[in-house]
N, C-alpha and C positions, 0 to 999 in steps of 0.2 A: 485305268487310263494313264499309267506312267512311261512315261517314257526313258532312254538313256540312250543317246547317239541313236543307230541305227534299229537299238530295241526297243520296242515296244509293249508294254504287259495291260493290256486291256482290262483283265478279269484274274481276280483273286479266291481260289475255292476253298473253304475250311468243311468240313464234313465229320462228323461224329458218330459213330454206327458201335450200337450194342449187342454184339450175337447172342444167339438162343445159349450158347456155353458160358454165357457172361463173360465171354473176351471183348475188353471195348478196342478201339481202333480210330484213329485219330489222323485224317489229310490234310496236308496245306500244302498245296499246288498252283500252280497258275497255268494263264494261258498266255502263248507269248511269238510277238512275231518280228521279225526284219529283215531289210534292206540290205544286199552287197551288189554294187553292177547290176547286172539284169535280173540277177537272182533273186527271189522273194521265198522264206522258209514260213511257216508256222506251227508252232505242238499246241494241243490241248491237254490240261491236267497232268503236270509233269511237275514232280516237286519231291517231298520226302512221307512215308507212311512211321507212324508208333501203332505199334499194339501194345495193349498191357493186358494179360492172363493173370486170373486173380489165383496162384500156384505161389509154392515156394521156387524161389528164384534170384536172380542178381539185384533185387530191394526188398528181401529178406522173402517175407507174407507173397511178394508178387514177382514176377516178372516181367520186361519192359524192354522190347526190341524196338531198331530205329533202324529203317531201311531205304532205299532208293525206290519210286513211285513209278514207273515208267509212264509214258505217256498214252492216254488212250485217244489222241489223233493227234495225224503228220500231213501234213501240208507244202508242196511247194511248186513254185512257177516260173516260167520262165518267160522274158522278153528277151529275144536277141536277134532282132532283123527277119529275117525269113523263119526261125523258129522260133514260135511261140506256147503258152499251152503251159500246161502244172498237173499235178494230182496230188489225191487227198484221200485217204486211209484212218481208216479209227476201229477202236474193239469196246464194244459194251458188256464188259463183265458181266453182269446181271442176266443179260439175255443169251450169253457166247455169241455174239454177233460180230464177224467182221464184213466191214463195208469198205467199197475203195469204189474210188473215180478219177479215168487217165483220160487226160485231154489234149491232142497237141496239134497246133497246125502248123504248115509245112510246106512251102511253096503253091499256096492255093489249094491243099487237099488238107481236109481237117475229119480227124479221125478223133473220136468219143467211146470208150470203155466205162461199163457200170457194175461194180459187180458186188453181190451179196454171200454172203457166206454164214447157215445159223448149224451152231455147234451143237446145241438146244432141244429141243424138238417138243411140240405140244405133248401133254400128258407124260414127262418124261421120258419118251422111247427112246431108245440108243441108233443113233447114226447120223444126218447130216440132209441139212438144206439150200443148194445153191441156186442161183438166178443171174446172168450176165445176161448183157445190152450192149451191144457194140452197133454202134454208126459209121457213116464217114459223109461228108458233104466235098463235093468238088467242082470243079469250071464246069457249067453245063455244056449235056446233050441234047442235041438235038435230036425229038423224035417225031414229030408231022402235025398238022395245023397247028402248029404255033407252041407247040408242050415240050417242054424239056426238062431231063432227068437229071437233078442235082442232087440227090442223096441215095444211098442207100444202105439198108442196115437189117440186124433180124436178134430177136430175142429167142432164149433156152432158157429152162427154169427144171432141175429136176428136184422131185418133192415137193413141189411145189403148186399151190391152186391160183384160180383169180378168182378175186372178188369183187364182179360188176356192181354189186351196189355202191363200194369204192371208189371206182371211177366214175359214176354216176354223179356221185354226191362232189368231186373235183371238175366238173365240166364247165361252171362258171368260174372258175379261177385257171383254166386253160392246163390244168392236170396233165393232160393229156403230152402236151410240147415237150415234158419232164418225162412221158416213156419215150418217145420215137428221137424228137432230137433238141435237147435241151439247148436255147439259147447261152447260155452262160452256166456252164455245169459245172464248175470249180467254187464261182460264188456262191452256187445254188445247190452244192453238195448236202448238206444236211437236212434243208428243204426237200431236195431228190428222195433220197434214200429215206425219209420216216414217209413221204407218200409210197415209195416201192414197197414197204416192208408191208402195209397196209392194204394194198391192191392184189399183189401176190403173197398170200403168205404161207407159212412151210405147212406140208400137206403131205403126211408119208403116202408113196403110190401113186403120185398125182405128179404129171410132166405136163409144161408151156412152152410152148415155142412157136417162130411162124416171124415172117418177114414184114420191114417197114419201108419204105418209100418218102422221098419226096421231090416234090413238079412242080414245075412253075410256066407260066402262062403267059405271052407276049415279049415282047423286047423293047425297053428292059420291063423286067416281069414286073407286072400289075396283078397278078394273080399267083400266090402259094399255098401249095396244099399237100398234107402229111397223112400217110395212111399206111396202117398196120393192120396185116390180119393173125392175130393170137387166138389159136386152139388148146383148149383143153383136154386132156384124155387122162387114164381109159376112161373113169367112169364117175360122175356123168359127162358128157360129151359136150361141152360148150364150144360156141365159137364166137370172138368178140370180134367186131370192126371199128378199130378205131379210126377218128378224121378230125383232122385239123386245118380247117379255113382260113386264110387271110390274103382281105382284098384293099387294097390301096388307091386312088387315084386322086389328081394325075399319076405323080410319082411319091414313091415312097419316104423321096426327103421333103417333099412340098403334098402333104396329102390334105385335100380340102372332104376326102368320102375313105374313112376305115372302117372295113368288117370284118369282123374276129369270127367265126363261128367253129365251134366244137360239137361234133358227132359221134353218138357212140351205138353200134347195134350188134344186137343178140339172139345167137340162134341157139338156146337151150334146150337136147330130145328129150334129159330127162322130164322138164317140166312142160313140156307139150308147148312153148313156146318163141316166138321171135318178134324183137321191139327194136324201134329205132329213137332217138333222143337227139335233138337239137339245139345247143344252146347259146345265143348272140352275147357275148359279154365286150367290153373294152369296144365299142362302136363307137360312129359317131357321122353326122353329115355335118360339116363344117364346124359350128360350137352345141350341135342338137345331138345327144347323146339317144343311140338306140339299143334295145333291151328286151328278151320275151325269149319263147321257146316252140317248139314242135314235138308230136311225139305220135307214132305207131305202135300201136299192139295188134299180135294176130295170133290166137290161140286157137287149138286143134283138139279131136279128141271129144270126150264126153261132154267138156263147157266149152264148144269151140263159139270164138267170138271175133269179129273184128272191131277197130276203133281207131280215129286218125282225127287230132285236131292240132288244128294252127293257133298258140296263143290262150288254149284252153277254154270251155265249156259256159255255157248258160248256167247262172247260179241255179237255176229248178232242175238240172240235169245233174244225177249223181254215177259219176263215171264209176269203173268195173275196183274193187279198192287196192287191188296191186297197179292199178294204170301212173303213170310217174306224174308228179307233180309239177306244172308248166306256168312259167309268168304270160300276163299279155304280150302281144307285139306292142311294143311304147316308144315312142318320139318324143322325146322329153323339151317342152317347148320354154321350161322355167330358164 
């Protein structure tokens, strides 16, 4: 947390690592940001690296090199009247991973890029994992009873799988706003990308992709809502639907009734099934906070079953044990 003029150094890294060769290696880096005009920069981990090789060398018995550390994230943003917007790019050694996020808006059209790149690959196989996300949000259109189209955007992932239990287990933290169109995706870079890496992850033979949307409902809108359809192929065959609720009134700067709610459904052939999942988080009527879930299952095939509950089950009732796990409907009156 030091400061000097217009820089700033938040965070201080020292790092000690002993390889299997018994080469040790020794970091002191920082992380560091600032201020010129509109301009705002930041790096992560950018400082100086030693190793010492226990060889004969320049201190006789050893060795001892002293180098320049580059940085493993870059950062920077811009305000300047009608252009605004930043991006942010980092590399995790460990994993080969590079990640970047470009953000800029732009006389009323604001356009979001996300993209993942792993060097990597599970079980060490040779070759390469990508995943972009590109949006844009702009002045609505109008399409009939009252709905108009303010986003639109669409995800590619090659080598790459989903992992609905993933986003499953992110539905109460609204995960989901972080695939299709993140509020604040410059702040919320690092947060983005370790839930991406986690949702989709590399998968040789396995391509995502499939388009997002988002609508809104009345003038001025009282009702928005975000929706993705992301297919897996070849095999197994998944199809995810994602959905993101939010409802307001009256209005969105005076709201006396907020509803958050997140959707996610699944049509999996290989496992003979399709579920829907409902989650209300961040609610509320006035100062009464509300909270709970919904959820469908319909399976086919030699255990074909159906099951639909609002809010979850009679404790003497023991649901099917892959069925998802659902809070009550609750109006919290404390």
């Amino acid at each position: 947390n030091l400061s000097i003029g217009p820089l700033s150094i938040p965070t201080l890294y020292v790092a000690i690592d002993l390889s299997t060769s018994g080469q040790l290696s020794l970091e002191a880096s920082i992380a560091a940001a600032a201020t010129v005009g509109p301009i705002s920069a930041s790096v992560d981990r950018i400082g100086a690296l030693a190793t010492l090789a226990f060889k004969k060398g320049n201190l006789g018995p050893a060795d001892l090199s002293i180098g320049f550390k580059p940085p493993t994230g870059l950062g920077i943003s811009i305000d300047a009247g009608p252009i605004t917007g930043g991006g942010f790019i980092s590399y995790d050694p460990p994993s080969g991973r590079y990640s970047g996020i470009l953000s800029l808006s732009m006389y009323g059209i604001s356009v979001t890029a996300i993209g993942l790149l792993d060097t990597k690959l599970p079980g060490g196989q040779s070759g390469y994992s990508f995943l972009i996300i590109i949006s844009a949000t702009f002045a609505p259109i109008q399409l009939s009873f009252g709905f108009v189209l303010t986003g639109v955007g669409g995800l590619c992932g090659v080598n790459r799988s989903m992992n609905t239990d993933a986003i499953q287990a992110g539905l109460k933290t609204g995960s989901i706003g972080n695939i299709m169109f993140p509020p604040d995706p410059i702040a919320d870079a690092p947060q983005i990308i370790s839930e991406l890496s986690a949702i989709f992850p590399p998968a040789i033979g396995q391509y995502v992709f499939g388009p997002i949307l988002q609508l809104g409902w009345g003038t001025p809108e009282l009702i928005t809502a975000e929706l993705g359809v992301i297919i897996e192929v070849p095999s197994p065959i998944v199809i995810a639907i994602l959905g993101q609720l939010s409802m307001a009134l009256p209005t969105a700067a005076e709201a006396l009734v907020e509803i958050h709610v997140d959707v996610l459904g699944v049509l999996d052939f290989s496992k003979q099934l399709f579920e829907i999942i409902a989650v209300i988080y961040d609610s509320r009527i006035v100062t009464f906070t509300i909270s709970g879930g919904m959820a469908l299952m319909l399976t086919w095939g030699d255990d074909a079953n159906f099951i639909f509950s609002v809010g979850g089950f009679n404790p003497h009732y023991t649901p099917p044990p892959n069925f998802p796990s659902i809070d009550r409907i609750t109006l919290a009156l404390g």
